[in-house]
N, C-alpha and C positions, 0 to 999 in steps of 0.2 A: 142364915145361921146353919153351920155346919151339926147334921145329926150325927150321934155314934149309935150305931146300932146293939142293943145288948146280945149277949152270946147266945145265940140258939140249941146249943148241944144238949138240953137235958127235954128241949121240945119240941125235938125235931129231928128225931134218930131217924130217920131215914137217909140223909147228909151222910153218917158214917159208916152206908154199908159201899161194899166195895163197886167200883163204876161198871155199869151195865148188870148189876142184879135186878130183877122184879122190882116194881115200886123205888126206886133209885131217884128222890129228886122230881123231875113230872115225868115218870117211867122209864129212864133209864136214858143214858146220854143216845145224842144223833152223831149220824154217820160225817156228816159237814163241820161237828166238832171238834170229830177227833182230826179228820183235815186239819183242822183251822188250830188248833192248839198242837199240836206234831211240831209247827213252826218254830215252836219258843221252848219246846223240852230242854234243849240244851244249854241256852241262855237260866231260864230256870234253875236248870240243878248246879248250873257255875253260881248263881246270885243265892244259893239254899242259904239261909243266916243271914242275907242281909235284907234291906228292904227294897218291895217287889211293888207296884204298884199295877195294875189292869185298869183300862180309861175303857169304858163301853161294859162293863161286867155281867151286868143283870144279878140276876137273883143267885147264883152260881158260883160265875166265873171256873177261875182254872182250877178250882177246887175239886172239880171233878175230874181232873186227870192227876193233880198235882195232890192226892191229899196228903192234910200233915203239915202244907208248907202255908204259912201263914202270910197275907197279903191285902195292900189296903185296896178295893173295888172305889170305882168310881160311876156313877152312872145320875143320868137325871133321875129316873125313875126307875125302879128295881120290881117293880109289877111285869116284866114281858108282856108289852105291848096290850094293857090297858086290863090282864088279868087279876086274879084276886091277890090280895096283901098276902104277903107267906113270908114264914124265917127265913134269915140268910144264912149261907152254910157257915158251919163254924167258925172257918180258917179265914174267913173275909170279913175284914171291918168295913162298913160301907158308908160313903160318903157319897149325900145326894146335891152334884153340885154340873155344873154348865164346864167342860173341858176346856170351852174360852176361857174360864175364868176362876181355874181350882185352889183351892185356901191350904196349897202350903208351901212349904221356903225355897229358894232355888235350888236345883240338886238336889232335894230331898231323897230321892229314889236311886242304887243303884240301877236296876232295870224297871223301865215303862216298857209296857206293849198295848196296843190298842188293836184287837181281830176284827174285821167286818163291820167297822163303826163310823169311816171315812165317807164312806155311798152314804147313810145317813144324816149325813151334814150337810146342809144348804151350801150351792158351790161357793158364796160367796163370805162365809165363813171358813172355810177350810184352811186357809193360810193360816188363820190364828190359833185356831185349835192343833196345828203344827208347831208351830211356835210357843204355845204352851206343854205341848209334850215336852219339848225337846228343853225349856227352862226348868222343869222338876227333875228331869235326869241328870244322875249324874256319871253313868258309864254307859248303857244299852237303852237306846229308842229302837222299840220295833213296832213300825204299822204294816198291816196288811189290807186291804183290800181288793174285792170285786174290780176289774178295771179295762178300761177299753170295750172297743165296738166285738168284740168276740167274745165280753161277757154280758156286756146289754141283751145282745142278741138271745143267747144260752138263755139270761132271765126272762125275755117275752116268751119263746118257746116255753117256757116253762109255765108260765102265767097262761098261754094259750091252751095248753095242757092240761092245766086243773079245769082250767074252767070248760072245755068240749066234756070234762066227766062228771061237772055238776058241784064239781068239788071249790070250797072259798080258799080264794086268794090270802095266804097267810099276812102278818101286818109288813113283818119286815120284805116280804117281796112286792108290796105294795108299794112303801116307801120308796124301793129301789127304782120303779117304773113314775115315779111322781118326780125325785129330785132328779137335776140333771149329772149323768153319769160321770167319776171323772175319767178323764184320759189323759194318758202318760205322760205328754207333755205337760200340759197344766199342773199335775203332780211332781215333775222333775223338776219343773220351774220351785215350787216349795219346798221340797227338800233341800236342794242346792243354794237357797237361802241360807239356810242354817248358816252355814261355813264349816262343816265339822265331815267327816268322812261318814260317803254314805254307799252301801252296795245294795246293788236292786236286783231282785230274780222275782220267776215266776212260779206258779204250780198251780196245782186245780185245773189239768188240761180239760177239755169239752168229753173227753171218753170220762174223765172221774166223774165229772158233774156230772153226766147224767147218771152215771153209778147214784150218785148223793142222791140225788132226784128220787130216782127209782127207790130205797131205801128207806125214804120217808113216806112213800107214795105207799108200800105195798104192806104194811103192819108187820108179821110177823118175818119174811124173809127179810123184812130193811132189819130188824132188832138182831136177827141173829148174824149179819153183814157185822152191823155194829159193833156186837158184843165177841163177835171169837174170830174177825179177822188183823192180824196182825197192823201195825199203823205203819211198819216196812214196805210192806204190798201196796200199801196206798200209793209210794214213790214211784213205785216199778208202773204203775197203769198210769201216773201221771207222764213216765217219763215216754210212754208210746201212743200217746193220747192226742197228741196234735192240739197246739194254740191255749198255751196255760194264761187261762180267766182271770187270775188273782195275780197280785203284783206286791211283792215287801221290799220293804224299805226298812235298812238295819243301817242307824246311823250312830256311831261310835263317839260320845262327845270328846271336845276334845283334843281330836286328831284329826287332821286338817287335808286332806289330798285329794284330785281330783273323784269324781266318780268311778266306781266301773262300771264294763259292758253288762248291760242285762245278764244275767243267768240263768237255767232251769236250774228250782229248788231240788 
């Protein structure tokens, strides 16, 4: 059974102060966020008035970069990785349902995006939860993910890393080291199913990620990384970073033509 979540906004004003104040949500957005939602600004504000849907959302979602713009979250559990029950932000109606298997009509959604939720799929679910994005859309599927041997790698180093400083291995990089990674072909192989036009690029070179790294790692200089560097700048160090980690997939329903060549985002 499909939950609706009732409106948090008169119990949970911390939701509608502006992103990266003090106390902002669990202390203020992370730097791998604003990465990770950069992706879909502009898809966003073309789809502002219609309906937006997010698959992987958490407690959140793009309401933290997006506010004002109302949208339905998708997620199994909206806890962040087994933490305590908290309101969801305003703008997100939340729906706790399996991506295989989500309860609404075909095309429902001008834009679906799904950030960072692909690596957490059992590989051999993956094709489905593909294939159910891509039947709720009804103009813009965009997934992104962690992907290939040059972001596995980034993740062990990084895992290697907390843990030589004592420090616990967060859930979702756990996850990431537990399921098997995808890589690019096995990903092209699903998308290319679809039959609809689909273009792939990269970002998140191995110089930003460890920026992101570093940022989370270090308290207060990661917060203020966060909070007053522009998300322009983020481009420019991706684009001289060498071997961009992350892999999107923007597929246009619809419109039917071959793929194109990889591109840096």
């Amino acid at each position: 059974m499909v939950r609706r979540y009732e409106d948090p906004r008169s119990r949970r004003p911390d939701f509608e102060r502006p992103i990266g104040t003090p106390g902002c949500g669990h202390g203020g957005t992370m730097l791998n966020q604003r990465v990770r939602y950069g992706l879909v600004r502009r898809l966003v504000r073309h789809h502002r008035g219609g309906a937006i849907c997010e698959v992987g959302a958490g407690r959140h979602g793009m309401s933290q970069y997006f506010p004002g713009i109302p949208f339905v979250g998708v997620d199994l559990d909206f806890r962040d990785y087994g933490g305590p029950a908290v309101a969801l932000a305003p703008e997100m109606r939340g729906v706790k349902a399996d991506a295989r298997f989500m309860p609404f009509r075909d095309k429902s959604f001008d834009l679906v995006f799904s950030l960072d939720m692909i690596e957490h799929v059992p590989a051999d679910c993956r094709a489905d939860v593909i294939t159910e994005l891509a039947r709720i859309t009804r103009s813009d599927l965009v997934v992104a993910f962690p992907c290939g041997t040059v972001a596995r790698d980034a993740d062990r180093r990084q895992a290697a890393a907390l843990a030589a400083r004592g420090a616990p291995i967060p859930g979702w990089l756990a996850e990431h080291l537990e399921i098997r990674y995808p890589m690019p072909e096995e990903m092209d192989r699903h998308f290319g199913a679809l039959g609809s036009a689909v273009s792939v690029a990269h970002n998140e070179s191995v110089l930003l990620r460890r920026l992101v790294a570093f940022s989370e790692w270090s308290g207060l200089p990661g917060r203020l990384f966060d909070r007053y560097l522009p998300m322009g700048l983020f481009a420019g160090v991706d684009l001289v970073g060498g071997g961009g980690t992350r892999r999107i997939y923007h597929v246009r329903m619809g419109r039917a033509h071959p793929s194109r060549k990889p591109r840096r985002c």
